[in-house]
C-alpha positions in Angstrom: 0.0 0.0 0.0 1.3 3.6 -0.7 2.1 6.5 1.7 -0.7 8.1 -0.2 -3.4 5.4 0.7 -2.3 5.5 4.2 -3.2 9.4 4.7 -6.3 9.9 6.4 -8.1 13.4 7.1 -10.0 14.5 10.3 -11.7 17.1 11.8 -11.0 16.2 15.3 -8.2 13.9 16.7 -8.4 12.9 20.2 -4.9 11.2 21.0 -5.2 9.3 24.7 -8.4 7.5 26.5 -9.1 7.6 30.0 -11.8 10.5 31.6 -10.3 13.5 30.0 -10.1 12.0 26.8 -13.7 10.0 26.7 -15.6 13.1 27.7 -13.8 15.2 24.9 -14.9 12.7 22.8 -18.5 12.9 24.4 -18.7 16.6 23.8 -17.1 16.6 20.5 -19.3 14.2 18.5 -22.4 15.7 19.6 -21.1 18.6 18.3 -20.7 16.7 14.7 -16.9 17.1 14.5 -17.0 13.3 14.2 -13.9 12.6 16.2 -11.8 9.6 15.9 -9.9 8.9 19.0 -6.4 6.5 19.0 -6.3 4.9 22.6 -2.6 4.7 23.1 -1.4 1.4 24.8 -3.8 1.0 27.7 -7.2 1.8 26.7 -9.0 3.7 29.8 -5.9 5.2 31.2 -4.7 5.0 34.5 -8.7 4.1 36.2 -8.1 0.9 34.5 -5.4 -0.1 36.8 -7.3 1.0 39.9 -10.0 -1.0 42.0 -12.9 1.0 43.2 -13.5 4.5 42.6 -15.8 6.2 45.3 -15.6 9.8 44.4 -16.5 10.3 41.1 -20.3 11.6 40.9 -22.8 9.8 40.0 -21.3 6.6 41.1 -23.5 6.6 44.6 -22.4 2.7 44.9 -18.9 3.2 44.0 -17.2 1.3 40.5 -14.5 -0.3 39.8 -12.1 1.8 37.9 -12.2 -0.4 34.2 -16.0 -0.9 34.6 -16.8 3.0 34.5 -14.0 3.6 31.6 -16.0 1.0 29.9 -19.3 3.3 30.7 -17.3 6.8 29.7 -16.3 4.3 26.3 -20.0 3.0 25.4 -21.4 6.6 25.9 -18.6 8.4 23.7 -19.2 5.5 20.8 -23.0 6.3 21.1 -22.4 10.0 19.6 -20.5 8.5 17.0 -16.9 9.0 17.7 -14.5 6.1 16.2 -12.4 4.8 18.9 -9.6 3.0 17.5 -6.8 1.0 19.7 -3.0 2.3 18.8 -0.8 5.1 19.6 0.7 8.1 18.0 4.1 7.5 17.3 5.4 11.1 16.1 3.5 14.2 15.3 4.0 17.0 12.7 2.7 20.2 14.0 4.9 22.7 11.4 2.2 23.4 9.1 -2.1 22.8 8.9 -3.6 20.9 8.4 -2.1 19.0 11.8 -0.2 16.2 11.3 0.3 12.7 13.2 1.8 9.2 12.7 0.5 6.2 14.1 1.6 3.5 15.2 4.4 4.4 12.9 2.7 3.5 9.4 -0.5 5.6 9.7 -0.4 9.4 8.4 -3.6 11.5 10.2 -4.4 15.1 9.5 -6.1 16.5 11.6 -7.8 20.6 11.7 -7.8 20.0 15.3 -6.2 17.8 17.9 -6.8 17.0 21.6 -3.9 15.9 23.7 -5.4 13.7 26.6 -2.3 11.0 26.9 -2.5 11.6 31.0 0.6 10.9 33.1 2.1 7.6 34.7 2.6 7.5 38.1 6.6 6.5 38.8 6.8 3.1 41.0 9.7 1.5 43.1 9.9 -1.1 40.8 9.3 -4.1 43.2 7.9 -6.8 42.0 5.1 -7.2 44.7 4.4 -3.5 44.6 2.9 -4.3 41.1 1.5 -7.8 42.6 -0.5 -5.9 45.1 -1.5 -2.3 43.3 -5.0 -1.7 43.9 -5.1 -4.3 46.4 -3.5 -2.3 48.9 -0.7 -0.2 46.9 -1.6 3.1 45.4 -0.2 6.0 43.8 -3.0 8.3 45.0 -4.0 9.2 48.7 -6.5 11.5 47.3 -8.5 9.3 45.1 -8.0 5.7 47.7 -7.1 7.0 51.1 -10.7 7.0 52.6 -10.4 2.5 51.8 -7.8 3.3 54.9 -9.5 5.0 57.4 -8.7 4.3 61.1 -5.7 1.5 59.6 -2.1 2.1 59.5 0.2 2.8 56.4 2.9 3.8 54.7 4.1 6.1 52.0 7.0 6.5 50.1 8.7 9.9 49.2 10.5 13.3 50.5 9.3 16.2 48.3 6.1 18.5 48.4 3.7 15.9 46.7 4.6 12.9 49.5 4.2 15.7 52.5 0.6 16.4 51.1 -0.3 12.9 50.7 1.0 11.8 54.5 -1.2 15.0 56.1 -3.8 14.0 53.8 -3.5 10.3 55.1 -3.1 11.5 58.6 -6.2 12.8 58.5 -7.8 9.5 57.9 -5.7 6.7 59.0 -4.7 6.0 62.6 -0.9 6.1 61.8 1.1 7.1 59.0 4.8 6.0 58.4 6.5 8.7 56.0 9.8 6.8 54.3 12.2 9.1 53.3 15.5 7.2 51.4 17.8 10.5 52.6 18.5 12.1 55.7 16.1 15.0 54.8 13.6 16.0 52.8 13.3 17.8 49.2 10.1 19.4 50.2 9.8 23.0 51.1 10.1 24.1 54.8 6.6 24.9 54.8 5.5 21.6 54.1 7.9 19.7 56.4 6.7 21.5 59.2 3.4 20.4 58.5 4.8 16.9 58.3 6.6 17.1 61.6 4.0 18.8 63.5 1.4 15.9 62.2 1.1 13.7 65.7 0.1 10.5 63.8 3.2 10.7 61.3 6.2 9.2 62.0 9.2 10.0 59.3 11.8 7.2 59.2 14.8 9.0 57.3 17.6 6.9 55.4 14.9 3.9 54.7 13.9 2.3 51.5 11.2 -0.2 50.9 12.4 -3.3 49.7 9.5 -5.4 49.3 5.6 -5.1 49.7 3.9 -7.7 51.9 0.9 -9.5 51.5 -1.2 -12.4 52.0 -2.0 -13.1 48.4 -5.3 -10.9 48.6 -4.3 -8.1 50.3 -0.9 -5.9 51.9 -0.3 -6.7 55.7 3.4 -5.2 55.8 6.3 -3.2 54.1 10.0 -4.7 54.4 12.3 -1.5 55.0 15.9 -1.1 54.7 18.1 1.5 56.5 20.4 2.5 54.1 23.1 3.3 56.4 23.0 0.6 59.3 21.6 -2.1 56.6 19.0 -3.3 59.1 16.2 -4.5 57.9 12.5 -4.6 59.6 8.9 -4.8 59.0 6.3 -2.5 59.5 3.0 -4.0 60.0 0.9 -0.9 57.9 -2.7 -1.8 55.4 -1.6 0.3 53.1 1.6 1.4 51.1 1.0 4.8 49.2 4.1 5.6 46.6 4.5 9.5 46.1 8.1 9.5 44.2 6.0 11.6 41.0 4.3 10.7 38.0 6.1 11.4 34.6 3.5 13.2 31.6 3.5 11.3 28.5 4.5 14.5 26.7 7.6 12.8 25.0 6.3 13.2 21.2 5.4 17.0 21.7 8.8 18.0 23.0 10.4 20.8 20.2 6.6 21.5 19.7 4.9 22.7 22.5 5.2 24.5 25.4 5.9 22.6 28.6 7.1 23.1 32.4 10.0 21.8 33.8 8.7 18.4 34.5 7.4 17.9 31.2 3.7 18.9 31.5 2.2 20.6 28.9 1.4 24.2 29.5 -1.6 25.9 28.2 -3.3 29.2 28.8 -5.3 29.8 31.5 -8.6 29.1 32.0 -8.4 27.2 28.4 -7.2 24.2 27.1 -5.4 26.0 24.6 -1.7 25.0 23.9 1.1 27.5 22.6 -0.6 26.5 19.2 -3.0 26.9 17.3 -6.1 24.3 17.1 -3.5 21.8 19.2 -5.7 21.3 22.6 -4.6 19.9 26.4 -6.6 18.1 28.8 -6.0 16.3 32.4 -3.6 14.9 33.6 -1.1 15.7 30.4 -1.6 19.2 31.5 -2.5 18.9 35.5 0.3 18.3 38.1 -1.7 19.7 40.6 -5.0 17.9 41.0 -4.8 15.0 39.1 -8.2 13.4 39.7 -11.1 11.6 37.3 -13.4 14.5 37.8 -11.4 17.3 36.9 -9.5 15.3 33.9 -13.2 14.9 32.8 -13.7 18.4 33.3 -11.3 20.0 31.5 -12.1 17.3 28.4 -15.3 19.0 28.3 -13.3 22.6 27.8 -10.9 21.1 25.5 -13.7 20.2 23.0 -16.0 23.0 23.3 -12.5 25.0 22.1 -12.3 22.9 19.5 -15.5 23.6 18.3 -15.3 27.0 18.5 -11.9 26.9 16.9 -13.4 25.4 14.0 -16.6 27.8 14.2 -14.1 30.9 14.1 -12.1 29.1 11.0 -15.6 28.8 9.3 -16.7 31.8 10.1 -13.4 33.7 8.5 -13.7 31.2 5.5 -16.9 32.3 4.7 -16.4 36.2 5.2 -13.2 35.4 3.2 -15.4 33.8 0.4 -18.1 36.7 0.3 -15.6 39.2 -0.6 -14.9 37.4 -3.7 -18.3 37.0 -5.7 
């Protein structure tokens, strides 16, 4: 087959699944841009890897995270959006319409394009960490804490994230064991403060975990290292939260758009506009800060109503354009 026959033109592209990307989806094929979304590699996103989800609304029972991306998938396929398993393995965004390659033998154009390829959360790389995620390890004290209320755990991690997970914990759980592999943290002073001032927080400095414990269904310990002495113990904790920073999947956009230091893409305020034009951001791609379901839902809802109005404004100037030519 030619390069030719592999080109394929769209008005919308959504590049990533998961909430931000679904709902984008939802919004932009009832507003007849007829999107075609490419899931990437794990279709769903992160929610497929977790277990119950208790705080998104609408939900008043709770669901389990790859049962309500299945829901978010059914209701964007309804509208009429193509939803089509692969990833985008370059893009082209010199020139319009946009450009994309997929899975590395596909040519898209696209008049507009919605980034929603989320973030990974960065892991310890144990092998019973993995064994035991969602049953016990999570990356998230915000979206799974409450499953530990009145138990003990653990969390992982020195800077200003891991400090705002533990008081968040501390809150619920009846104690909360901070590991942190140096001798100090990498947070600001305002946020250890809060950490050492926590009664219900203990910090165990120079300590790494070296293996997740469990009892095949659940975790009922973390083995810890000292990294000075080399003694080794167990803390008997319900839950081990790891807080070491998620990496945005931002790779193929560096030299094209604008991103922060850590790689997330920036866009302008109140929008889900990037530094260019008709290319759109939404959750976690773009959040560092939040990094929940419901606002990566959210802002997919902003980044298709720009879209759309995007491609109104383009219409609009194509038509006065025409109407001065008779």
């Amino acid at each position: 087959m030619s390069q030719e026959q592999e080109i394929e033109h769209v008005k919308c592209l959504i590049i990533g699944s998961g909430p931000a990307g679904y709902t984008a989806a939802i919004y932009a094929a009832r507003a007849d841009l007829k999107p075609v979304m490419y899931t990437g590699m794990e279709m769903g996103g992160q929610l497929t890897q977790t277990t119950d989800v208790d705080n998104f609304p609408g939900y008043p029972d709770g669901i389990m995270g790859p049962e309500m991306m299945e829901d978010f998938r059914k209701q964007a396929e309804r509208f009429g959006t193509q939803i089509r398993f692969g990833y985008v393995s370059s893009v082209d965004f010199s020139s319009f319409p946009r450009k994309v390659v997929v899975d590395e033998i596909k040519t898209i154009t696209a008049d507009t394009v919605i980034i929603a390829t989320g973030a990974t959360a960065k892991w310890l790389g144990l092998e019973s960490e993995q064994k035991y995620n969602g049953f016990g390890v999570s990356a998230c004290a915000v979206c799974d804490g409450f499953f530990f209320k009145g138990q003990d755990v653990a969390i992982v991690g020195a800077g200003d994230t891991a400090a705002e997970e533990a008081t968040y914990l501390a809150k619920l759980c009846k104690k909360v064991y901070m590991l942190v592999r140096r001798d100090e943290f990498r947070a600001s002073k305002a946020m250890v403060h809060r950490v050492l001032n926590t009664p219900n927080i203990e910090v165990i400095y120079n300590t790494q975990a070296t293996e997740v414990i469990g009892n095949g269904k659940n975790v009922t310990g973390i083995k810890i290292l000292n990294v000075k002495t080399e003694e080794s113990k167990v803390l008997d904790v319900e839950g081990f939260f790891v807080a070491i920073g998620h990496k945005p999947n931002t790779d193929i956009f560096k030299g094209w758009l604008d991103m922060d230091e850590t790689g997330y893409l920036t866009t302008i305020p109140g929008t889900s506009k990037t530094n260019l034009e008709g290319v759109f951001a939404c959750g976690d791609v773009q959040d560092h800060y939040y990094r929940q379901a419901v606002t990566a839902a959210g802002s997919g809802c902003m980044a298709a109503l720009d879209a759309e109005r995007y491609l109104a404004a383009k219409g609009d100037a194509v038509n006065v354009l025409a109407s001065t030519y008779p």
